[in-house]
C-alpha positions in Angstrom: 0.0 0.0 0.0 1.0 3.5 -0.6 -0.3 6.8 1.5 -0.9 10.0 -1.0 -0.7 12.9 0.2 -2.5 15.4 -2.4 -4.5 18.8 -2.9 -7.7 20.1 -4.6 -6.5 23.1 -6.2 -8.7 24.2 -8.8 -9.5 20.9 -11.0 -6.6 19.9 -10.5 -5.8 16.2 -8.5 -2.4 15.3 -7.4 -0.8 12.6 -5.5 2.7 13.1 -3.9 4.2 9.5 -2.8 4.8 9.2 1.0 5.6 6.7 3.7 3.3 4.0 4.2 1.8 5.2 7.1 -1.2 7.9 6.5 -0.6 11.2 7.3 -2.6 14.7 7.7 -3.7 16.2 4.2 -2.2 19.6 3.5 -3.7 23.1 5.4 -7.4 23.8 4.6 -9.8 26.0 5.5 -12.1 23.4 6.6 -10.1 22.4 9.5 -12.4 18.7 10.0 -12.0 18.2 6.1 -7.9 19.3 6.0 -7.1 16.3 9.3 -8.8 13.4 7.6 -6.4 10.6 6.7 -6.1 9.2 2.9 -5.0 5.0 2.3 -4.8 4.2 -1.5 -4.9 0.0 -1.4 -4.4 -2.2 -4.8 -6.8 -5.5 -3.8 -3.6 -7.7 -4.9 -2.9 -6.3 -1.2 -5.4 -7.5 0.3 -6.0 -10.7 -1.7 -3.4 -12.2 -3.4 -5.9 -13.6 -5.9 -7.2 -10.4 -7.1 -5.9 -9.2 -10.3 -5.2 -5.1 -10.2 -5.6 -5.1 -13.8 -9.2 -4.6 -15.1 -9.8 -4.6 -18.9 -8.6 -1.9 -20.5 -5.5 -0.8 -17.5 -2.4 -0.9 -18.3 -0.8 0.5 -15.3 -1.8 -0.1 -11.9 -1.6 3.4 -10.0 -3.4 5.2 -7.5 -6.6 5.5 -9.8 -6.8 1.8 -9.9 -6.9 0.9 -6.1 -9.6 1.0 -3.1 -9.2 4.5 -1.9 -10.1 4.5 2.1 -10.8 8.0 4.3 -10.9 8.0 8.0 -10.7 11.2 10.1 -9.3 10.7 13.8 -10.5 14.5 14.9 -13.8 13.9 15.1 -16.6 11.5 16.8 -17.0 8.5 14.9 -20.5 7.1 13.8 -19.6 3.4 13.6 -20.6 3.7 10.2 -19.0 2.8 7.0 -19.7 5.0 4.2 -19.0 2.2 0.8 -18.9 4.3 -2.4 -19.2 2.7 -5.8 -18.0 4.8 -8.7 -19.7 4.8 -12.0 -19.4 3.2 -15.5 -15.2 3.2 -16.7 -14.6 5.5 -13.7 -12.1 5.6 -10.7 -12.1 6.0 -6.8 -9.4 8.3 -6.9 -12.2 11.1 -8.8 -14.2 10.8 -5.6 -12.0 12.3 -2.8 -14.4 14.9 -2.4 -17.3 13.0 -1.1 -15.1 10.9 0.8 -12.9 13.5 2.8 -16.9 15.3 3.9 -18.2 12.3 5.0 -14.9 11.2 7.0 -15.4 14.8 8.5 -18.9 13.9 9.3 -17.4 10.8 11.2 -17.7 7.9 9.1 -15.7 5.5 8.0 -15.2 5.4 4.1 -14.1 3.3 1.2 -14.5 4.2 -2.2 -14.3 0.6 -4.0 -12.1 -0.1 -7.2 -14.6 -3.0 -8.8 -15.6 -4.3 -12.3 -17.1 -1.4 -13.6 -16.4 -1.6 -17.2 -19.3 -2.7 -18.6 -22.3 -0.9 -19.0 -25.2 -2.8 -17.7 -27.8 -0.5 -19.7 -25.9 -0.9 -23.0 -25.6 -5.2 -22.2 -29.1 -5.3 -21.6 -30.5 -3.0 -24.2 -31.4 -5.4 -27.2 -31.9 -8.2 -24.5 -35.8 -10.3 -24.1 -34.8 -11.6 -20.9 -36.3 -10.0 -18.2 -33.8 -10.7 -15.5 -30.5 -9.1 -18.0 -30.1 -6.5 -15.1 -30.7 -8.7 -12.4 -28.4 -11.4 -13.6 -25.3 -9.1 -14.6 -25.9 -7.2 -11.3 -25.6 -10.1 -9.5 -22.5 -11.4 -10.9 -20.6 -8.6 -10.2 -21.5 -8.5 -7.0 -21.2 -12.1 -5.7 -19.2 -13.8 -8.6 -22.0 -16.2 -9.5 -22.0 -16.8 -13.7 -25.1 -15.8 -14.7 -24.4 -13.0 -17.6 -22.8 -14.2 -20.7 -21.4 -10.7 -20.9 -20.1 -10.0 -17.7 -16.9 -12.1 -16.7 -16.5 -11.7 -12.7 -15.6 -14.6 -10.3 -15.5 -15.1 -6.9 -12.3 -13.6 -6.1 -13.0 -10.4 -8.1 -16.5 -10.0 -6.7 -17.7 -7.1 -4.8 -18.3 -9.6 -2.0 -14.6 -10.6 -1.7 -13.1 -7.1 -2.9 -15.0 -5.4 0.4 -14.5 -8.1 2.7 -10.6 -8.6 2.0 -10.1 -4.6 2.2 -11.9 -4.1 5.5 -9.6 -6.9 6.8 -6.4 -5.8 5.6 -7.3 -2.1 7.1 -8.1 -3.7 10.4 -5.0 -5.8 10.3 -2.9 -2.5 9.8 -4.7 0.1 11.6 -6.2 -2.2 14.4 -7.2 0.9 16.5 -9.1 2.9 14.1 -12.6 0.6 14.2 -12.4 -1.1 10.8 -12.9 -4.2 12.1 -16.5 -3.4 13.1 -18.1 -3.7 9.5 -17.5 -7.5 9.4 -19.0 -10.8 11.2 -17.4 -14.1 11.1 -16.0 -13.7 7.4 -19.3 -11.5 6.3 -19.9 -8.1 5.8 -22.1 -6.7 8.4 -24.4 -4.7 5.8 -26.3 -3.7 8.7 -23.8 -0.9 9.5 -23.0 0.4 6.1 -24.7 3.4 4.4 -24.4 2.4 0.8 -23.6 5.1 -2.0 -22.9 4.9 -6.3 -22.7 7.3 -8.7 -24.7 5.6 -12.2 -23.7 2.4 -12.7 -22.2 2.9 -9.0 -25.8 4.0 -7.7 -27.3 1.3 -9.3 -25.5 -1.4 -7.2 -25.7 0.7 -4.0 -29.6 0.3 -5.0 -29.4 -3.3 -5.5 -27.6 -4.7 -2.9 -30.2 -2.3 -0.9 -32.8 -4.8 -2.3 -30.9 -7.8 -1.0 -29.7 -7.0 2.4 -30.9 -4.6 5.2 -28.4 -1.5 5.2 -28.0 1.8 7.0 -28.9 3.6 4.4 -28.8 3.9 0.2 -27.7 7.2 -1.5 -27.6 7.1 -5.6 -26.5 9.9 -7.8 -27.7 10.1 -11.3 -28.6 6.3 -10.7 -31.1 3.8 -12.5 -31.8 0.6 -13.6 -34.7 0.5 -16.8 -35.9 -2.0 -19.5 -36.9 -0.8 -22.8 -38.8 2.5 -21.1 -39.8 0.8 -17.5 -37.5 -0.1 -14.4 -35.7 -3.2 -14.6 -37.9 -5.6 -12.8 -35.5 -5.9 -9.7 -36.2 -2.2 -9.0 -39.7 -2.3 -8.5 -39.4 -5.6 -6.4 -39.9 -5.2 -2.4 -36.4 -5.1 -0.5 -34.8 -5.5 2.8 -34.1 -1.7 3.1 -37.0 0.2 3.3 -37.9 3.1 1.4 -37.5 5.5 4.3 -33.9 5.4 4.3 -33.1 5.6 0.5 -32.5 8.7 -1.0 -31.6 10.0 -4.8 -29.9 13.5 -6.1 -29.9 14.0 -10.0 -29.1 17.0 -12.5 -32.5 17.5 -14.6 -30.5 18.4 -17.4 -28.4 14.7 -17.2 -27.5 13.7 -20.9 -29.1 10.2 -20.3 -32.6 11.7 -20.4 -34.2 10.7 -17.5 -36.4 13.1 -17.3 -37.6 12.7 -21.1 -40.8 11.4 -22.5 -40.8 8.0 -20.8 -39.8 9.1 -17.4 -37.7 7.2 -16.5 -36.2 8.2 -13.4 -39.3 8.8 -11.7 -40.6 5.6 -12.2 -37.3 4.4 -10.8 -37.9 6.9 -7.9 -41.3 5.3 -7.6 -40.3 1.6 -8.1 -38.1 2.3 -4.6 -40.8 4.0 -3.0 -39.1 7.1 -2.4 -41.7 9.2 -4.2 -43.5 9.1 -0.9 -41.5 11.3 1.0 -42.6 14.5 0.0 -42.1 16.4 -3.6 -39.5 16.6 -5.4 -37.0 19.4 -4.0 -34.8 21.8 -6.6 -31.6 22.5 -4.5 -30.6 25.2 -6.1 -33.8 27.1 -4.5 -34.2 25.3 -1.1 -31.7 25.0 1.8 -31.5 22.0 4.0 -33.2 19.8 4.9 -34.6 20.5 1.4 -38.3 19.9 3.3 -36.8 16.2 3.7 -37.3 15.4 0.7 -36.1 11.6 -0.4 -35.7 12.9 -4.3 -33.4 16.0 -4.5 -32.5 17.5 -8.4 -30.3 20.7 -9.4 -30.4 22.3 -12.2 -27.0 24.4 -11.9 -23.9 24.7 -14.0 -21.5 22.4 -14.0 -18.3 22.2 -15.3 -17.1 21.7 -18.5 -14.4 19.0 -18.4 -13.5 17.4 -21.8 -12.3 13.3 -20.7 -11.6 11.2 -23.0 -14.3 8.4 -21.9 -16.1 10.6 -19.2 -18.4 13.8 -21.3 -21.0 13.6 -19.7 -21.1 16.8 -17.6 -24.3 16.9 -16.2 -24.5 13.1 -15.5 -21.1 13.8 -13.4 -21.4 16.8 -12.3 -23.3 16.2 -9.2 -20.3 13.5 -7.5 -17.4 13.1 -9.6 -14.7 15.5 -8.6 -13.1 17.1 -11.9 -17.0 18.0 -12.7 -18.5 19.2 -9.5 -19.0 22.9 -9.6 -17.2 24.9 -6.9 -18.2 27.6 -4.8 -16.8 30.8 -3.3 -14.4 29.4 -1.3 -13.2 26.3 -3.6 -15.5 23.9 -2.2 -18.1 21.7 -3.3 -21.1 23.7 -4.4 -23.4 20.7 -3.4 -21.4 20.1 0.2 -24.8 20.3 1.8 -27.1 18.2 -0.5 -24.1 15.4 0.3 -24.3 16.7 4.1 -28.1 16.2 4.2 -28.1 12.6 2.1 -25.3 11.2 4.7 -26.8 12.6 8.0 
């Protein structure tokens, strides 16, 4: 493992190389935010039978690992924040969320999974009703079931969280990782689970299969043909009171067009039932606690060579994210109020 020590200045993201023990990110004005400690982890560390190389790397550096926040200044929740970044994109682009919501006293992984394949584009021409389902699944667990999604065991998201919350207890005994796990299990019981897209979708999913703290998706859903994939509208072990969804209305994957198709994925989860649907941009929190939060604001304009989609990004992912006054998120309390 290697310990970054890096800066947010302007767009800019860099990682200096330091010694392997974490240690205080640079000066900031936000004193909680500036003391929070960074781990970058490759899962060949913390299982020798996980390949660091997914399709398409060719160098394993800090944007292919597990990126891991914990901040020792303040309380801790005994909660584990576990982000999932979207479609082709990397934990290291998500330091933002993850240094705010250490300040806010969780613990926090952002996980480096098989995210390379885009479950909407794999399903698209499919008849089988169970496409998402199935390639979900696999991912997650390492069962074949999706003849174009290759994941085993090893490579799972299963394995890949287990084996990093292990390894960070092993090496930082003191700092509570240990608690997230039972006998060889994840204890999804005390994790608040979190995606961007394809990310959000599987922080939705595995919301359906076990009992969690709570779910968070950005610019997330699941649909077939012009309805939500059936999993969506199926009942799950988290209920609907603690599942919660932020979107930009002008997101290029239209899902606010004619078929609606993130508000029937709003409605498939039940979240539809917590009040109206709250513009940020003209509310403050708690945005009248609202379960469905949008914005319409600017966002920057940040030319990637697989990553365009500004509005679809703009709300998590950190080179998009508009900035206010003072350099800082412009949505800090929208991911304040999600995580309280």
């Amino acid at each position: 493992m290697k310990t970054y020590l890096y800066c947010l200045a302007g767009l800019l993201l860099f990682c200096i190389s330091c010694s392997k023990e974490a240690v205080e990110t640079p000066e900031n004005t936000n004193e909680p935010i500036a003391s929070t400690l960074v781990y970058d982890i490759a899962g060949s560390e913390t299982d020798s039978a996980i390949n660091d190389v997914i399709a398409g790397d060719e160098v394993v550096g800090p944007d292919e690992k597990n990126w891991a926040f914990i901040n020792p200044q303040v309380s801790k929740r005994n909660k584990l924040l576990l982000f999932f970044p979207g479609t082709n994109s990397l934990p290291s682009w998500h330091q933002m969320i993850g240094k705010q919501a250490a300040s806010m006293g969780y613990h926090v992984v952002v996980l480096r999974y098989n995210n390379i394949t885009p479950i909407y584009e794999i399903c698209a021409d499919e008849t089988n009703v169970d496409c998402h389902r199935n390639a979900r699944m696999e991912v997650l667990t390492g069962e074949d079931l999706h003849d174009e999604v290759s994941v085993d065991r090893n490579h799972s998201i299963e394995n890949r969280v287990l084996r990093l919350l292990q390894y960070l207890e092993e090496n930082y005994p003191d700092q509570g990782w240990g608690q997230y796990t039972n006998d060889a299990a994840i204890a999804w019981n005390k994790l608040v689970l979190a995606g961007h897209s394809q990310g959000g979708g599987y922080a939705g999913f595995i919301g359906k299969l076990h009992q969690v703290d709570r779910v968070v998706m950005f610019s997330a859903s699941d649909w077939f043909k012009t309805a939500p994939a059936n999993w969506v509208l199926e009942a799950g072990e988290t209920p609907s009171d603690r599942i919660y969804a932020f979107v930009h209305l002008q997101d290029e994957a239209g899902f606010f067009g004619p078929n609606q198709i993130m508000l029937k994925n709003w409605e498939g989860y039940g979240i539809t039932d917590f009040g109206e649907i709250v513009l940020v941009d003209a509310t403050s929190a708690p945005y009248d606690n609202s379960h469905t939060l949008v914005t319409n604001a600017e966002t920057v304009d940040y030319d990637h060579w697989f990553h365009d989609d500004n509005y679809h990004n703009g709300v998590i992912v950190d080179p998009f994210v508009p900035l206010d006054s003072e350099g800082e998120s412009l949505y800090k309390d929208v991911w304040e109020y999600l995580l309280q």
